[in-house]
Z-matrix of the N, CA and C atoms (Angstrom, degrees):
N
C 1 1.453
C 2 1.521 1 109.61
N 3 1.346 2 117.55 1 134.19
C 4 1.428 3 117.16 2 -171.66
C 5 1.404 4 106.04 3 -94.12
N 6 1.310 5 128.24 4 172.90
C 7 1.510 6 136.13 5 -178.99
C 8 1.472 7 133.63 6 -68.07
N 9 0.896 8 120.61 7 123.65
C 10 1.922 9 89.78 8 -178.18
C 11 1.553 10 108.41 9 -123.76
N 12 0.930 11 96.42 10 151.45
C 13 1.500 12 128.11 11 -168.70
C 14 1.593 13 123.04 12 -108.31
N 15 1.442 14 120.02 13 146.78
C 16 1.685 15 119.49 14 -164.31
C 17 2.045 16 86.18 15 -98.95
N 18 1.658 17 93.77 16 141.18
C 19 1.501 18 101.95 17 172.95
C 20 1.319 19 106.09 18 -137.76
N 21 1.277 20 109.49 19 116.23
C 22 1.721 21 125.22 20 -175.19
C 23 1.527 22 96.85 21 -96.30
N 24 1.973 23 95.23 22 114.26
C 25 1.297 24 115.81 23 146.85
C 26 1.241 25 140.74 24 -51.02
N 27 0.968 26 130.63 25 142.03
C 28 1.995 27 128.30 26 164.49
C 29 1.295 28 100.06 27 -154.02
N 30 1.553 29 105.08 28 173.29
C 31 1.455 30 102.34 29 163.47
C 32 1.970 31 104.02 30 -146.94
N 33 1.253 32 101.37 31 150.64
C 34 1.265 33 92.08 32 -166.03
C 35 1.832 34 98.81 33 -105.15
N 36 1.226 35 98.35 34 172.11
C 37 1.470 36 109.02 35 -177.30
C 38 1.235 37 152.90 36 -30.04
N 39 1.648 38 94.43 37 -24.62
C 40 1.968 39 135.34 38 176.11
C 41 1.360 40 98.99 39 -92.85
N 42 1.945 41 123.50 40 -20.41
C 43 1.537 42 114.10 41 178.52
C 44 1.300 43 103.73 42 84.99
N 45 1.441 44 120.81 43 9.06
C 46 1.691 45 107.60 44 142.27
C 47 1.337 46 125.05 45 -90.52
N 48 1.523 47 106.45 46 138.47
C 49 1.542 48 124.61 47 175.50
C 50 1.319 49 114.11 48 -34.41
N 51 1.213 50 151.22 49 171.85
C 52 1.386 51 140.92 50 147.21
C 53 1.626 52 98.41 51 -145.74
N 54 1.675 53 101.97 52 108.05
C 55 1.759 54 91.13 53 177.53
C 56 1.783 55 99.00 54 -101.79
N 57 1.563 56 114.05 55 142.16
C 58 1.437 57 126.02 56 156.32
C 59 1.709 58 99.94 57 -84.68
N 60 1.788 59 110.22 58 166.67
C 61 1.030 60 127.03 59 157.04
C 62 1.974 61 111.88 60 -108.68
N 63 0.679 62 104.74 61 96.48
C 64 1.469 63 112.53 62 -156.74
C 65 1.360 64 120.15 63 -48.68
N 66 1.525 65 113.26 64 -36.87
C 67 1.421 66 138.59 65 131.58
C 68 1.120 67 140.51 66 -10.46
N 69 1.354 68 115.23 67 -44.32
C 70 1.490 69 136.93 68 -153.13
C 71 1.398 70 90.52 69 -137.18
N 72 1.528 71 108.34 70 124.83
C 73 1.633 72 100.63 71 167.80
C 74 1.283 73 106.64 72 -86.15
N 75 1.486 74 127.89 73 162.31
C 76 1.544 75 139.34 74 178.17
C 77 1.688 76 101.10 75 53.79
N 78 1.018 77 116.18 76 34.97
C 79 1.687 78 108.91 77 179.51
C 80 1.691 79 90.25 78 -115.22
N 81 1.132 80 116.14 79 109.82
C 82 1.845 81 127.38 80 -177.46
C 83 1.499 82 113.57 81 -146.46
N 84 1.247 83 118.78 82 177.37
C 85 1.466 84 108.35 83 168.34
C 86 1.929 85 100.93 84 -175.16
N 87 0.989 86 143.10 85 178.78
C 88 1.391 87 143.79 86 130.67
C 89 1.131 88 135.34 87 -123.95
N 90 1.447 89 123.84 88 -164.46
C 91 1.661 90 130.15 89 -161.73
C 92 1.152 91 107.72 90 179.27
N 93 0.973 92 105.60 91 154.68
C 94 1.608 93 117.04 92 161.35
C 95 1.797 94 130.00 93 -55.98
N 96 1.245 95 75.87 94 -52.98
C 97 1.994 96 106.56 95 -165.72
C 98 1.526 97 85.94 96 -102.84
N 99 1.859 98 116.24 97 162.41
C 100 1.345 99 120.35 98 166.99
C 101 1.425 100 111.32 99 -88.51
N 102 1.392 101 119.35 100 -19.31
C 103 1.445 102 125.48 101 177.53
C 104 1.735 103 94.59 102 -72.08
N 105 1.503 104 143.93 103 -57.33
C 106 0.958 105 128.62 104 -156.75
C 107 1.646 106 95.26 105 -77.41
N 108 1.200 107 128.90 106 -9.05
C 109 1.291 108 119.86 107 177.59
C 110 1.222 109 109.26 108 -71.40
N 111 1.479 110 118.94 109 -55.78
C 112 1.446 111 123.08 110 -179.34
C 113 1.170 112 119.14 111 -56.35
N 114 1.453 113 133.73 112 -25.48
C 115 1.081 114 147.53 113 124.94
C 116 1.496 115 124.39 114 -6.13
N 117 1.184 116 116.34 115 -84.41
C 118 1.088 117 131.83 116 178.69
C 119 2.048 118 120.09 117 -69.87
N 120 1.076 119 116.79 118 -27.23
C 121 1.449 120 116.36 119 154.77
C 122 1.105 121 125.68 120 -81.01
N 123 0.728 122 132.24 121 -12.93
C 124 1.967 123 135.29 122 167.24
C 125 1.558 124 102.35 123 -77.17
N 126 1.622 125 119.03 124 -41.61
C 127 1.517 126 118.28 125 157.89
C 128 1.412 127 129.75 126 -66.00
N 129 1.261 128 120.28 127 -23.52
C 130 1.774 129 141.32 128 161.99
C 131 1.551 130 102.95 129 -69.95
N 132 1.631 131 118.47 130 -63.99
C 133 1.478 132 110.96 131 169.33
C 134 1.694 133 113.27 132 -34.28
N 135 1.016 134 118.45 133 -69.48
C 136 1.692 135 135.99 134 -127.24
C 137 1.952 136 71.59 135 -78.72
N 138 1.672 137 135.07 136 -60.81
C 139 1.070 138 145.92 137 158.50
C 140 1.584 139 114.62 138 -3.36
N 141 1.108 140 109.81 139 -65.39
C 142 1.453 141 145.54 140 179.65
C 143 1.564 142 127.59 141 -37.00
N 144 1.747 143 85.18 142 -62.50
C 145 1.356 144 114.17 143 -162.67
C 146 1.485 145 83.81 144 -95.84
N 147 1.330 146 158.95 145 -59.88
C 148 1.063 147 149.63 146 -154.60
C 149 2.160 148 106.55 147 -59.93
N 150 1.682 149 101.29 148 -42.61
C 151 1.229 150 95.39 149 -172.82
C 152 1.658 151 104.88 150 -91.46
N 153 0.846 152 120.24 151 -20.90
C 154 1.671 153 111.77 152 173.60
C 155 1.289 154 120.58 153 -111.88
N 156 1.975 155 114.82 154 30.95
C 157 1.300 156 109.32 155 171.56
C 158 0.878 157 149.83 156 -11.61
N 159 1.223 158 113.99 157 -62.04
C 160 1.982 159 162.48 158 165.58
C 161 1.771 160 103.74 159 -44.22
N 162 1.039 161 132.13 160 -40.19
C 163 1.674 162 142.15 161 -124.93
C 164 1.838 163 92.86 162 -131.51
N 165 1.405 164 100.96 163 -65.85
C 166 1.692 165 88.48 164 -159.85
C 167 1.741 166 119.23 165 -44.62
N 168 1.176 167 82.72 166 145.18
C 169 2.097 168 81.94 167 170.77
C 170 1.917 169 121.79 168 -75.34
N 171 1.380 170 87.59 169 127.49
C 172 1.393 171 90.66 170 177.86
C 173 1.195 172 112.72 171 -109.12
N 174 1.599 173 126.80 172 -9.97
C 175 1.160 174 113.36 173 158.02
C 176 1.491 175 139.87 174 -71.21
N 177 1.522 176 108.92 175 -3.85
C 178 1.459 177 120.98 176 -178.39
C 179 0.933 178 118.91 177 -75.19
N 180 1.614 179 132.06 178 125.93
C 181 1.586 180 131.52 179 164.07
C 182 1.297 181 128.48 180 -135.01
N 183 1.456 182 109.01 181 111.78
C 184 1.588 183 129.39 182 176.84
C 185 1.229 184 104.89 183 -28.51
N 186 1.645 185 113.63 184 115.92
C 187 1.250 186 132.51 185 -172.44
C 188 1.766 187 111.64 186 -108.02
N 189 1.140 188 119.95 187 -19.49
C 190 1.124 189 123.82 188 -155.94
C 191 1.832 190 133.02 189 144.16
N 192 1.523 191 112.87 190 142.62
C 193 1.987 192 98.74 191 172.60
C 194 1.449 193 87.11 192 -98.02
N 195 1.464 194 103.55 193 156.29
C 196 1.777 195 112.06 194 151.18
C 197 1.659 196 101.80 195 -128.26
N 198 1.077 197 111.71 196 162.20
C 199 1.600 198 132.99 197 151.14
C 200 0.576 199 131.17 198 -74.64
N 201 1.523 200 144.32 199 141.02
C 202 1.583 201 114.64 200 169.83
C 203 1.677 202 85.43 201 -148.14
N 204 2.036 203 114.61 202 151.69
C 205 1.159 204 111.77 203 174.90
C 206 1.568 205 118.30 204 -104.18
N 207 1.185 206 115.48 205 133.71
C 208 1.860 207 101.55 206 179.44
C 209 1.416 208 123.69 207 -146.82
């Protein structure tokens, strides 16, 4: 069984997706569609993890978003 990982959606202003791997610093990607996003980060993951084997954090775990107003 392989690992899984938290990927925070957004979308920016032009209405492309932008998924992070929340996990992984600098591990991001976008799309148009959320299917081609998901798409495309599981290929950014797999990318990722092959060149910074050694490096990524495995102790980190996605806890949660908050808001905050200021």
């Amino acid at each position: 069984m392989g690992r899984e990982f938290t990927v925070i959606i957004e979308q920016d202003e032009d209405g492309y997706f932008i998924g992070t791997v929340s996990e992984l610093k600098g591990c991001h990607t976008q799309a148009k569609s959320i299917d081609q996003l998901m798409e495309r980060i599981k290929e950014a993951t797999l990318a990722y993890l092959e060149s910074e084997q050694d490096t990524w954090g495995t102790d980190l775990k996605f806890i949660g978003v908050q808001k905050i107003a200021v």
